[in-house]
C-alpha positions in Angstrom: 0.0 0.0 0.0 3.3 2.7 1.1 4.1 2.1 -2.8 0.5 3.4 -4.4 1.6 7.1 -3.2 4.7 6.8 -5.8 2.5 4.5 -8.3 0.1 6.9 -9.0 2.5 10.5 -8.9 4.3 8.4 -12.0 1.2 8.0 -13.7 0.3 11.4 -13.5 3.2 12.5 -14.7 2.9 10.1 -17.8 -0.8 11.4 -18.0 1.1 14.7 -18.0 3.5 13.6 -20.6 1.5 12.4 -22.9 -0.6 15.3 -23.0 2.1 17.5 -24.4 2.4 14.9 -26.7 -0.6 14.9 -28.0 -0.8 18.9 -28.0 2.5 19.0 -29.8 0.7 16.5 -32.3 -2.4 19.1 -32.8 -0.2 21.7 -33.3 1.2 20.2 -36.5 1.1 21.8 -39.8 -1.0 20.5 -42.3 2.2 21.0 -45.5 1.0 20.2 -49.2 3.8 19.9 -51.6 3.8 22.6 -54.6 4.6 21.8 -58.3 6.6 24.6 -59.1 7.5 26.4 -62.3 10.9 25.9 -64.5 13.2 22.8 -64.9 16.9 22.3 -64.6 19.7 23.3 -62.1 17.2 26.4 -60.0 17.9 28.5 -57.1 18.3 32.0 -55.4 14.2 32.2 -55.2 12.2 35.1 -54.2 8.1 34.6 -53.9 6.2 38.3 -53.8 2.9 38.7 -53.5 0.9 41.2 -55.7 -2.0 43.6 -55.0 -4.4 41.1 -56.6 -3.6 38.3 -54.5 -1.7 36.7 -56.6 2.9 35.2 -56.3 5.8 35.9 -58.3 8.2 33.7 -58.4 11.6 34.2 -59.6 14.7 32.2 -59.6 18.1 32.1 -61.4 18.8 28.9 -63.6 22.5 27.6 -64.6 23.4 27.6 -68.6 26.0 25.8 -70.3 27.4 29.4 -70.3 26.4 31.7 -67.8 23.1 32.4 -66.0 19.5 33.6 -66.6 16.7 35.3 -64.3 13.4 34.0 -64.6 10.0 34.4 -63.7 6.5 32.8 -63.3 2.8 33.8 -61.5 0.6 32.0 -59.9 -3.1 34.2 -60.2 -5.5 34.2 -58.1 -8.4 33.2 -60.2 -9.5 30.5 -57.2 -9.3 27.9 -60.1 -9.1 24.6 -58.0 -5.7 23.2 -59.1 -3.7 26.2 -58.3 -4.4 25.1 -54.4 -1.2 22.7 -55.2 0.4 25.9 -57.1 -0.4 23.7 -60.3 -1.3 26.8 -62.7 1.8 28.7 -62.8 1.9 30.9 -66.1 5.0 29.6 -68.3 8.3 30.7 -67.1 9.5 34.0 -68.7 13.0 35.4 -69.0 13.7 38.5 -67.5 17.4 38.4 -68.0 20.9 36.1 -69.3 24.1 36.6 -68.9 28.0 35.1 -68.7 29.4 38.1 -66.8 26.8 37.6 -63.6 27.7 37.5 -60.1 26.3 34.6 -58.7 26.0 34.3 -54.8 23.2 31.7 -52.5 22.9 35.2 -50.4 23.0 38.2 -52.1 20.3 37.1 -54.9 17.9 38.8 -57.5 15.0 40.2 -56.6 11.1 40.8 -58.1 8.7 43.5 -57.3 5.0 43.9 -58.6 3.5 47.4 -58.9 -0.3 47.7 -58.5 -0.8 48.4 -62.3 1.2 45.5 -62.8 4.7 46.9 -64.2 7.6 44.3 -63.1 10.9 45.9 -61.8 14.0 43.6 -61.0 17.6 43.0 -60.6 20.3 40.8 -61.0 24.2 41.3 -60.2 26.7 41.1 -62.5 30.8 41.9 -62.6 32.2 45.3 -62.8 36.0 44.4 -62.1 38.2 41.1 -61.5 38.5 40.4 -58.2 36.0 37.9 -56.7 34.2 40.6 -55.2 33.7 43.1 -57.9 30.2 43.7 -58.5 27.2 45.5 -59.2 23.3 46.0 -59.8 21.7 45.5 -62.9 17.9 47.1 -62.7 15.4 46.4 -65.5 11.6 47.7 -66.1 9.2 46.0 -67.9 5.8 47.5 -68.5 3.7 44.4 -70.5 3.6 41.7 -67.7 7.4 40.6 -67.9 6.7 39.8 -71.5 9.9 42.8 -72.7 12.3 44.4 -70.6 13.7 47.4 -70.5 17.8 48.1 -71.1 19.5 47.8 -67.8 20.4 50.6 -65.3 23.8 50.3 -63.7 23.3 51.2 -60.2 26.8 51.9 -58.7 28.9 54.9 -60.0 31.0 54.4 -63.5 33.8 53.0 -62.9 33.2 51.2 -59.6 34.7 48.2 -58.1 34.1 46.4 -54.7 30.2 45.4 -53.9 27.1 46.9 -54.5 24.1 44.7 -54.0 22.1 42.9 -51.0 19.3 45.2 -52.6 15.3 45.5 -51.4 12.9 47.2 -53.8 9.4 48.4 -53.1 6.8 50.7 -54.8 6.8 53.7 -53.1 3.4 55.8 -52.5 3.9 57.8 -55.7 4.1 55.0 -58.0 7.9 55.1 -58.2 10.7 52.4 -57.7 12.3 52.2 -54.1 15.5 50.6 -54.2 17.8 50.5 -51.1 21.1 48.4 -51.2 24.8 47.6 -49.5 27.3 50.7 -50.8 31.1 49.8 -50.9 32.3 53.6 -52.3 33.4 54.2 -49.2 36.1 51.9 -48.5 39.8 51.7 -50.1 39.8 50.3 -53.4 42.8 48.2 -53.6 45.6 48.9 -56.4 45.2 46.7 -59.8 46.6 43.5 -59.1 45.6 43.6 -55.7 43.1 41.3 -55.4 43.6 39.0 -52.7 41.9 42.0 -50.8 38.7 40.5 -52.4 39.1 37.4 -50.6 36.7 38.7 -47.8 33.6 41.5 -47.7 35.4 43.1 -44.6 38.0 45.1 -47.3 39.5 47.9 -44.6 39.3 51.4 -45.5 35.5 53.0 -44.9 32.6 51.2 -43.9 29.8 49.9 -46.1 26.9 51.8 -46.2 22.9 51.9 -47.1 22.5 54.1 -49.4 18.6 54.6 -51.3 17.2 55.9 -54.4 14.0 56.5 -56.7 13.3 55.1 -60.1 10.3 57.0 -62.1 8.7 55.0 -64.9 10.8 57.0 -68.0 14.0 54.8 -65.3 15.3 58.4 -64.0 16.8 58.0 -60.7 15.9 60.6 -57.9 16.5 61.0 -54.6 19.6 59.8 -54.0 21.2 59.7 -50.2 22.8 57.4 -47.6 20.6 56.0 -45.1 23.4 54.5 -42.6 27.3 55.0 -43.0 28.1 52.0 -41.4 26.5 49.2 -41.8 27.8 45.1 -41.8 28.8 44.8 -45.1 27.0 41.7 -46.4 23.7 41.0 -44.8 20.8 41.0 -46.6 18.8 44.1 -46.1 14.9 43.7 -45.7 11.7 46.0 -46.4 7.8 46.2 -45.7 5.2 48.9 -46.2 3.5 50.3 -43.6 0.1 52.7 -43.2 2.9 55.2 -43.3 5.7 54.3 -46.0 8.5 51.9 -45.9 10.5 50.7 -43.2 14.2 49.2 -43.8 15.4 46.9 -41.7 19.4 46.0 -41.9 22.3 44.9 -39.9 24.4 48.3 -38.4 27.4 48.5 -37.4 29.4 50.1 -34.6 33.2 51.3 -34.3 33.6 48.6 -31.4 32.2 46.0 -34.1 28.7 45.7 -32.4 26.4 44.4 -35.3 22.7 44.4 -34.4 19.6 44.8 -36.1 18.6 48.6 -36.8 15.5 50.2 -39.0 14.9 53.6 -40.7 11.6 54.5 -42.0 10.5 56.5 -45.0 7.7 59.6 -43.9 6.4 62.5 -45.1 9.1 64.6 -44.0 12.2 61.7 -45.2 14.0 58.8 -44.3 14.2 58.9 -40.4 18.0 58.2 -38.5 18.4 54.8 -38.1 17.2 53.2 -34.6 18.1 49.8 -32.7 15.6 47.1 -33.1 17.1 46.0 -29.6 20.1 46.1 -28.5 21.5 42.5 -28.4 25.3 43.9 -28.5 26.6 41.1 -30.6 30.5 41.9 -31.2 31.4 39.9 -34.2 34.7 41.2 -36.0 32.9 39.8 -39.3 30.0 39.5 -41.1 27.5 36.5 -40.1 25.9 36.9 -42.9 22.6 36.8 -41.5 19.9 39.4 -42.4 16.8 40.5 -40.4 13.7 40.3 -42.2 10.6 42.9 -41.8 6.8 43.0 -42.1 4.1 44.9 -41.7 0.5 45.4 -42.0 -1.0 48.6 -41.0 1.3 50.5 -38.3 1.9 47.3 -37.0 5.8 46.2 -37.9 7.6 42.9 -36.8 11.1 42.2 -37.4 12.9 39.2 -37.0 16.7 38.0 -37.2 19.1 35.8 -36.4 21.9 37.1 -33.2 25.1 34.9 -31.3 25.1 37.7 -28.0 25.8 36.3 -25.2 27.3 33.2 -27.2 24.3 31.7 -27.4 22.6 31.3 -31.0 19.3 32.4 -31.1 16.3 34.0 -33.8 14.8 36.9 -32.1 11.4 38.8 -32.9 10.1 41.5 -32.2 6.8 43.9 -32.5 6.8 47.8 -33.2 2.6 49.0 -33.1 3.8 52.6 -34.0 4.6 51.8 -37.3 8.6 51.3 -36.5 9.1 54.1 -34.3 10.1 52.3 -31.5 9.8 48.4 -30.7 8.8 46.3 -27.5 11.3 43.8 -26.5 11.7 40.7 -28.0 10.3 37.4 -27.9 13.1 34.4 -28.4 11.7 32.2 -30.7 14.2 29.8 -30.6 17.9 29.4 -29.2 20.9 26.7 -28.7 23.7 25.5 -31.3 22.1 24.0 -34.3 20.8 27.2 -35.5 21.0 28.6 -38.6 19.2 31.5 -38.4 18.0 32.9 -42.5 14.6 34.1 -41.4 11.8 35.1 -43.2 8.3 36.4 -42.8 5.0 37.1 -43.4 2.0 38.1 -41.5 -1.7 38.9 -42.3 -4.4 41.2 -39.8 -4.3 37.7 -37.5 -0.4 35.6 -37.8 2.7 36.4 -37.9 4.3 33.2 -39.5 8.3 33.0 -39.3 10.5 30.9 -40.8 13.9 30.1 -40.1 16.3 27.0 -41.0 18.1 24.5 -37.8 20.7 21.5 -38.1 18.8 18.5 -38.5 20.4 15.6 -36.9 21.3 13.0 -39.4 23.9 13.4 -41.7 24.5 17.1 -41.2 21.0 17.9 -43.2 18.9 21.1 -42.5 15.2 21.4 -41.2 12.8 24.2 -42.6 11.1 25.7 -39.3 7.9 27.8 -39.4 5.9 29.0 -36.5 2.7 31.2 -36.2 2.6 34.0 -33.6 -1.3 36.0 -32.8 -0.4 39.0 -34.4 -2.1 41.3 -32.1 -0.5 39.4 -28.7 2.6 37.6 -29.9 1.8 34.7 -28.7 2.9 31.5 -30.0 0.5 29.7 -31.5 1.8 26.9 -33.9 5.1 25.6 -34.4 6.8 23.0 -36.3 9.0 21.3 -38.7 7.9 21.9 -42.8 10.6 20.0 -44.6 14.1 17.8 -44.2 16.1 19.3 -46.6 19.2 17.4 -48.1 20.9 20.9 -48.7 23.8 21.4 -46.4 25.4 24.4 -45.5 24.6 27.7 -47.4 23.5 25.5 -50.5 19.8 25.9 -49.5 20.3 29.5 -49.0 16.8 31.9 -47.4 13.6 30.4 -47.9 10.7 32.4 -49.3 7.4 32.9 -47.2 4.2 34.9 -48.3 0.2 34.4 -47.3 -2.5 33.9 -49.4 -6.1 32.4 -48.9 -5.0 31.5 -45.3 -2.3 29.4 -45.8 1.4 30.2 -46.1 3.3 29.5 -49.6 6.4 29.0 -49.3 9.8 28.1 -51.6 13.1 27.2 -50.9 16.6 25.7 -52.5 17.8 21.9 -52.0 20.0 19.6 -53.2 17.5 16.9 -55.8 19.6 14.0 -57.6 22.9 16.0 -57.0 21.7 19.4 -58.4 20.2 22.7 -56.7 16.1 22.3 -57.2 12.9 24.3 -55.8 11.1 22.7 -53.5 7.7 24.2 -52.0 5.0 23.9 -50.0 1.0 25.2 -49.0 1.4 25.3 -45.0 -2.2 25.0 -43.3 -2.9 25.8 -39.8 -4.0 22.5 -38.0 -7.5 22.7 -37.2 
């Protein structure tokens, strides 16, 4: 009889355990793979969304010579079999070239105006060390089917990098383009290129610099945003009720690289303020980008930070539109992380994405979990794909929402070859 005491404390605690079992269970995501445009050797994708409700989805493809930047969209007629992403409109070619700079994290981007006029960029080389390059922007005004003649971004005669570019449509109908500025830092002397070997090339700091493209592709509005920022992070952007907020990696004399924003108003671009101040000191770029969104005033950023040595994806909520932000909710922490986040959010989830160590044979897992947008708390969260990719090869997955679910896209390694892979993510009901 002394042992029922102990007998039946262990079978509440099993009771116990398998409860969170079972909740974990419900909390699963309901993942539909998607059949995806293009065929061949794909990467680098980015997935917009359009005014309409409709994707874009771009990607870069490997030629026997060179590169080329395509395109597809998914509508959003609500015909049935595009629930699967089966009615993609035929891939179209937005650019090719031999003399591109291809990279699994600074990549092309697509943006879709509200009248439906395509901007996008590529990079290609404007030197010949490793990292000489530059933007290539093109316009095109009939659905993707022409493009315009490319715009070189960077000044004549540049070398070092210019890219890790966002675009947006700004309230006037014009092109937003921010991106990563090198002018400021020592170009080396001609046959000096094993400065190249490394972003972090001495002299000045990179910088964000931003500009304005009108539809005739005249450039406006020049200035610099931040004059020292990590120099190759991606750079993120989302529009607000009030304009466009920029969300980036800064960087401090004492090599403190955290997550800062500057927003775009009536009277200009804002000074740059801390997302939160992690005080990571890295002497080197991580190569790890923050990603924004927004809907209404409401902002959330998210990134990827190694303060306090301990890896972790962060996130956290501005309701003012990105004027200041509350402190932030740890998502996840503990070696294994990868960090690469992305997001999305609608007037009820934030969903986040962000990629982990999986545990056999050094292979990646896709992670997504959905946050109440107006608390933060965590509703759903869970595993959407093993990835055979390893290391940087499966680059920063795409995420957007549309008719409730979350679409997303990604790179893997398929029969020895970079593929897309995607899926339809469902809450569990």
């Amino acid at each position: 009889m002394k042992s029922q005491p102990r007998f039946i404390t262990c079978m509440v605690v099993l009771l116990c355990f398998l409860t969170l079992r079972m909740d974990a269970q419900a909390a699963a995501f309901e993942v539909t793979e998607l059949v995806l445009p293009g065929s061949g050797a794909r990467a680098q994708p980015e997935l917009v969304g359009t005014v309409q409700g409709g994707l874009a989805l771009s990607w870069v493809e490997k030629r026997d010579k060179g590169h080329r930047l395509r395109f597809s969209q998914l509508s959003a007629s609500g015909n049935p079999a595009e629930q699967a992403g089966a009615s993609w409109s035929p891939a179209q070619t937005i650019a090719e070239g031999e003399d591109w700079f291809v990279n699994w994290a600074d990549t092309p981007h697509l943006v879709v105006f509200r009248d439906g006029t395509l901007w996008a960029h590529w990079l290609r080389k404007n030197g010949t060390g490793i990292y000489d390059y530059g933007v290539a922007l093109v316009r095109s005004a009939d659905q993707g089917r022409t493009w315009s003649k490319p715009i070189r971004l960077e000044p004549a005669g540049a070398r070092l990098d210019y890219g890790f570019v966002s675009l947006w449509e700004n309230l006037d109908h014009t092109l937003g383009i921010a991106w990563l500025d090198s002018r400021q830092k020592q170009v080396p002397d001609e046959g000096q290129d094993e400065h190249h070997e490394h972003h972090e090339h001495g002299g000045g700091a990179m910088m964000l610099r931003a500009a304005s493209f009108d539809a005739e592709r005249k450039r406006s509005a020049e200035q610099i945003l931040d004059a020292s920022t990590c120099d190759c992070c991606p750079t993120s952007v989302a529009m607000t009720g009030s304009g466009p907020v920029l969300a980036y990696r800064g960087r401090t004399n004492d090599e403190v690289r955290d997550i800062r924003l500057v927003r775009l108003d009536r009277s200009g671009w804002t000074k740059p303020i801390s997302v939160h101040a992690d005080n990571w000191q890295i002497a080197g770029c991580p190569v790890n980008g923050p990603a924004v969104v927004a809907h209404g005033h409401d902002v959330w950023v998210a990134w990827y930070t190694e303060a306090g040595a301990r890896p972790s994806v962060r996130l956290a909520r501005s309701s003012d539109a990105g004027e200041k932000f509350e402190p932030p909710l740890q998502v996840a922490e503990g070696s294994g992380l990868l960090g690469r986040v992305n997001l999305a959010m609608d007037a009820e989830s934030v969903w986040m994405t962000w990629l982990v160590e999986g545990r056999k044979n050094d292979a990646q897992q896709l992670m997504l979990a959905r946050f109440d947008a107006a608390t933060g708390k965590l509703i759903q969260q869970g595993v959407v794909a093993d990835l055979s990719a390893r290391g940087r090869a499966s680059g920063s997955p795409q995420i957007q929402l549309r008719d409730g679910a979350a679409w997303m896209v990604w790179t893997d390694m398929v029969d020895g070859q970079l593929q897309l892979r995607g899926a339809r993510v469902r809450p569990s009901q």
